[in-house]
Structures are given as structure tokens and as C-alpha cells.
C-alpha positions as CSV (number, residue, x, y, z in Angstrom):
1,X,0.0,0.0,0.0
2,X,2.8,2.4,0.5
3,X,4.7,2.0,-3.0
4,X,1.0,2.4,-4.3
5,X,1.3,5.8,-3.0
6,X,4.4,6.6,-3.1
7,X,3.8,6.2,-7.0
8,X,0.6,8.3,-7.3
9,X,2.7,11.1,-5.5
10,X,5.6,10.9,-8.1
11,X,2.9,10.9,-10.8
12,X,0.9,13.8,-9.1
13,X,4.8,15.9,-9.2
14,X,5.5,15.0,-12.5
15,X,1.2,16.2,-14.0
16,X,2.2,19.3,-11.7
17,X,5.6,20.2,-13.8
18,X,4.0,19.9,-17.0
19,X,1.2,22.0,-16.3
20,X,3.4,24.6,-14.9
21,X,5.5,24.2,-17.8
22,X,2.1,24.6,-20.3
23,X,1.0,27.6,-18.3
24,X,4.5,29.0,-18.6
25,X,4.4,28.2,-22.6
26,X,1.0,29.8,-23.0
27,X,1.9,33.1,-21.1
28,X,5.3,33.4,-23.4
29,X,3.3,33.2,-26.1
30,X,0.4,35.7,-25.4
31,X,3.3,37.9,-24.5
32,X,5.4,37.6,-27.9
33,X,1.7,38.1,-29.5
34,X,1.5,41.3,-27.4
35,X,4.3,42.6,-28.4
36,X,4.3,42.1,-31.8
37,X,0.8,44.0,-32.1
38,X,2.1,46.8,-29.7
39,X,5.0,46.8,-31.9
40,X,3.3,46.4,-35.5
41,X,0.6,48.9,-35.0
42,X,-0.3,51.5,-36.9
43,X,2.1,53.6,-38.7
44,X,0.4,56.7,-38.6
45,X,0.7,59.4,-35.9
46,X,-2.0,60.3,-33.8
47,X,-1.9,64.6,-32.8
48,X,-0.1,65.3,-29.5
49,X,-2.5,65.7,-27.4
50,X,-1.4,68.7,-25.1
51,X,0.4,71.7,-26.5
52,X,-0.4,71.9,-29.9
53,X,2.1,74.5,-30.8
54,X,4.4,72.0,-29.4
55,X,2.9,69.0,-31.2
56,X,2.7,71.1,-34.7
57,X,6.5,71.6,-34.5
58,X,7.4,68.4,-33.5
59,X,5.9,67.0,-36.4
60,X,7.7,69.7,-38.6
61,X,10.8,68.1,-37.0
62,X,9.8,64.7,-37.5
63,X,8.8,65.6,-41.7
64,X,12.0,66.9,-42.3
65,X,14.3,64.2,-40.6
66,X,12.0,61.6,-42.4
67,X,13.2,63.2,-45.6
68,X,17.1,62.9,-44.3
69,X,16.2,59.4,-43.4
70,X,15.7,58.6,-46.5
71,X,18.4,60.1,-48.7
72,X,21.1,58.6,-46.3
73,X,21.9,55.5,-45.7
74,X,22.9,54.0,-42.4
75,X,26.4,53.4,-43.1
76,X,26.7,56.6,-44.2
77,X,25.4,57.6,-40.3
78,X,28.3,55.9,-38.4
79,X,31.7,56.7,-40.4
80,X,34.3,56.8,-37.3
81,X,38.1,56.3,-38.3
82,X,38.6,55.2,-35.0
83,X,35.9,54.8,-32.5
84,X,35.6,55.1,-28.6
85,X,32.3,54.1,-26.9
86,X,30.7,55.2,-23.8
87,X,29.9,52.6,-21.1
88,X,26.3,51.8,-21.6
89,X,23.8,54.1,-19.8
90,X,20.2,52.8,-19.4
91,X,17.2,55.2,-18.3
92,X,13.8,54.8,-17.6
93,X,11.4,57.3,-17.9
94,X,7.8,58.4,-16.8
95,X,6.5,60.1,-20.2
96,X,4.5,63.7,-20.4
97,X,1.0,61.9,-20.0
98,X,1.7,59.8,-16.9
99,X,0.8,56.3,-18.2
100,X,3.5,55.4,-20.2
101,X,7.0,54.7,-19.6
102,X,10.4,54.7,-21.9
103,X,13.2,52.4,-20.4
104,X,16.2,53.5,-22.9
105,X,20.0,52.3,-23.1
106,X,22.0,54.8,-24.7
107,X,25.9,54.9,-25.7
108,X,27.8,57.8,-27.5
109,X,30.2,57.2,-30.0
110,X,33.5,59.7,-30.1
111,X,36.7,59.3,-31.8
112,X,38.8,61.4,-29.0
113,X,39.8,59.3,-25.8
114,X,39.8,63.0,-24.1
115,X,36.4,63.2,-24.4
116,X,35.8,60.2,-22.9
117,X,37.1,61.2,-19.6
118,X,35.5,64.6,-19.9
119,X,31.8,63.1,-20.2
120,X,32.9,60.8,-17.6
121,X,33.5,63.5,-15.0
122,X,30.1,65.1,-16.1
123,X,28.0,61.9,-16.1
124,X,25.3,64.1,-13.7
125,X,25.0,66.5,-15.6
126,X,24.2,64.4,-18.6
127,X,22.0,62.4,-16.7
128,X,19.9,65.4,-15.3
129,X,19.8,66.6,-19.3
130,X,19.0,63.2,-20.4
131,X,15.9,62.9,-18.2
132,X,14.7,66.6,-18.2
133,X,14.7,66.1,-22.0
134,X,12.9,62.6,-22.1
135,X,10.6,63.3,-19.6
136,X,8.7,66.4,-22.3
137,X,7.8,63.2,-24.8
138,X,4.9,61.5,-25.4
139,X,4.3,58.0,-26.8
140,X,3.4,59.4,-30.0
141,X,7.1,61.5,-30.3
142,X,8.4,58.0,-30.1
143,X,6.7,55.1,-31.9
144,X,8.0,56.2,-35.5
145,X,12.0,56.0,-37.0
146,X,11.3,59.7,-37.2
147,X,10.6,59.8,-33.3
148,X,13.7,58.1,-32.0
149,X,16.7,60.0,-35.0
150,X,15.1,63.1,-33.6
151,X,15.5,62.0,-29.8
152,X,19.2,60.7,-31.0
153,X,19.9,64.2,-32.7
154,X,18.7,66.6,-29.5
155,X,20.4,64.3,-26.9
156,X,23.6,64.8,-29.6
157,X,23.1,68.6,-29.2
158,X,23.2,68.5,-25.4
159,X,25.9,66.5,-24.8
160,X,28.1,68.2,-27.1
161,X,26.8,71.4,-25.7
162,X,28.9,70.7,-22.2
163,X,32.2,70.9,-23.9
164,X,33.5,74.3,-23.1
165,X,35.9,76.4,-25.5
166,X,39.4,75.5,-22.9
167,X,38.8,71.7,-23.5
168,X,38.6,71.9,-27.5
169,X,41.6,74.1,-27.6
170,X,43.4,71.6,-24.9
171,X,42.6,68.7,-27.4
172,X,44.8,67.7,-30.6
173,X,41.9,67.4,-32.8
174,X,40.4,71.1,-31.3
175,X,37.1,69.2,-32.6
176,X,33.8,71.6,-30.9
177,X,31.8,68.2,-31.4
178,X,33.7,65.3,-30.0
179,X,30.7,63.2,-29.7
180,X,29.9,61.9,-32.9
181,X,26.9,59.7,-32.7
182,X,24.4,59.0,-30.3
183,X,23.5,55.3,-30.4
184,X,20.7,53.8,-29.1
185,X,21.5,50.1,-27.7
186,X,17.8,49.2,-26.0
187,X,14.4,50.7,-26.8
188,X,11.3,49.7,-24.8
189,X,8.5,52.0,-25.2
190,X,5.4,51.2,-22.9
């Protein structure tokens, strides 16, 4: 009587793993269908909805970078003779309308080691312009290729906006922007 159930128990474990194993299964793939709709949605924009000065602009913006898009190519975009990389920085951010989110890893590309250190000893201050700057968008600034170039092109202009006039004339290159690309390594929009 006690291998009897000592054999029902063992079959009971086993029934147990594969359900949890099914459930598991299922739940992967009503997640990877998820995403793929999130992801494959529509491709046109919706208005901001907020400041619609704001929002008319920012599709001005978005218009004309499509057009640059287009007419280059992306190994035209990243042509460094000798690149350096910034450690990885990941961010994530509450958007403008409070019920979405934007977890972002982002790494700049520079061809001076100098710079490297300089960004290095400012990594607050990029952080504090990163966020103030991400924290204005909407879902809507992001979901298109448009969206994300123009994201890459402002955070571009900040960070190349902390390096003061002594620093490029202390380099060898006296380059005013030592960062040369802003690359975008992780992109969850939710």
C-alpha cells in the first residue's frame, strides 16, 4: 500500500511540472503576440495631445528628418576612423502623460579618448539633461524612426553642448563636437 502511493505522488509531481511548464508556454506566447501588435501597430501618428504648438513643431521636425532618413543610408550615419564608446547608460522614464513609460540604453560614440574622460567627470550633468529632456515626450514623439533620429539628434546637441571652448583648444583634434553619434542600444517603449 505504501509503494502504491508513493507512485501516485511521483505521478501527481510530474502532471504538476507539465502544467506549470504549459501555463509558462501559454503566457510566453500571449506575450510575444502582445508585443508584436504593440509593436506592429499602426504607422500613422495620432496629434499630440497637449500643446499643440508643441505638437505642430514636432511634427515639422519629424517631416523633415524623415526626408534625411531617406536620402542617407545608415552606413553613411556611423563613419568613425577610430571609434571610442561610452559605457552603456540605461534610463527609464515616466512620459508627459503619466501612463507610459520609456526604459532607454544609450551609448555615445566619439573618436577622442579626451572626451571620454570629460563626459565621464560630467556623467550628472548628462544624466539630469538626459531625463529633463525625455521626460517632455509623449508616446506618440516615439513610436516612428522619425521619433527616435530626432530623440538621437537633441540628446547629440546637449551633450556636445557641455564641452566648453578651454577643453577643445586643450585637445589635438580642437574638434567643438567630440561626440559623434548617439547610439541607441535598447528601446522599450510602454
Amino acid at each position: 500500500m505504501a509503494d502504491e502511493e508513493k507512485q501516485e505522488s511521483g505521478g501527481g509531481k510530474k502532471k504538476k511540472l507539465i502544467i506549470i511548464i504549459g501555463v509558462v508556454l501559454l503566457l510566453l506566447i500571449g506575450l510575444a503576440v502582445g508585443a508584436v501588435m504593440f509593436l506592429g501597430g499602426s504607422k500613422e501618428e495620432a496629434p499630440a495631445a497637449g500643446d499643440p504648438g508643441a505638437g505642430a513643431e514636432m511634427d515639422m521636425a519629424k517631416a523633415k528628418l524623415e526626408e534625411e532618413i531617406s536620402a542617407s543610408s545608415q552606413a553613411d550615419a556611423v563613419k568613425l576612423t577610430n571609434p571610442v564608446f561610452t559605457p552603456p547608460k540605461k534610463y527609464t522614464i515616466n512620459l508627459r502623460d503619466g501612463k507610459h513609460f520609456l526604459s532607454i540604453k544609450l551609448v555615445a560614440a566619439l573618436e577622442d579618448p579626451a572626451a571620454l574622460l570629460y563626459l565621464a567627470a560630467r556623467e550628472p550633468m548628462i544624466d539630469d539633461m538626459v531625463i529633463s529632456f525625455l521626460q517632455n515626450l509623449n508616446t506618440d514623439d516615439l513610436r516612428t524612426r522619425a521619433g527616435t533620429e530626432l530623440v538621437k539628434r537633441e540628446l547629440y546637441k546637449k551633450v556636445n553642448s557641455l564641452f566648453t571652448q578651454d577643453f577643445v583648444d586643450t585637445t589635438e583634434t580642437k574638434d567643438r563636437t567630440p561626440v559623434k553619434k548617439i547610439l541607441i542600444t535598447e528601446f522599450i517603449l510602454n
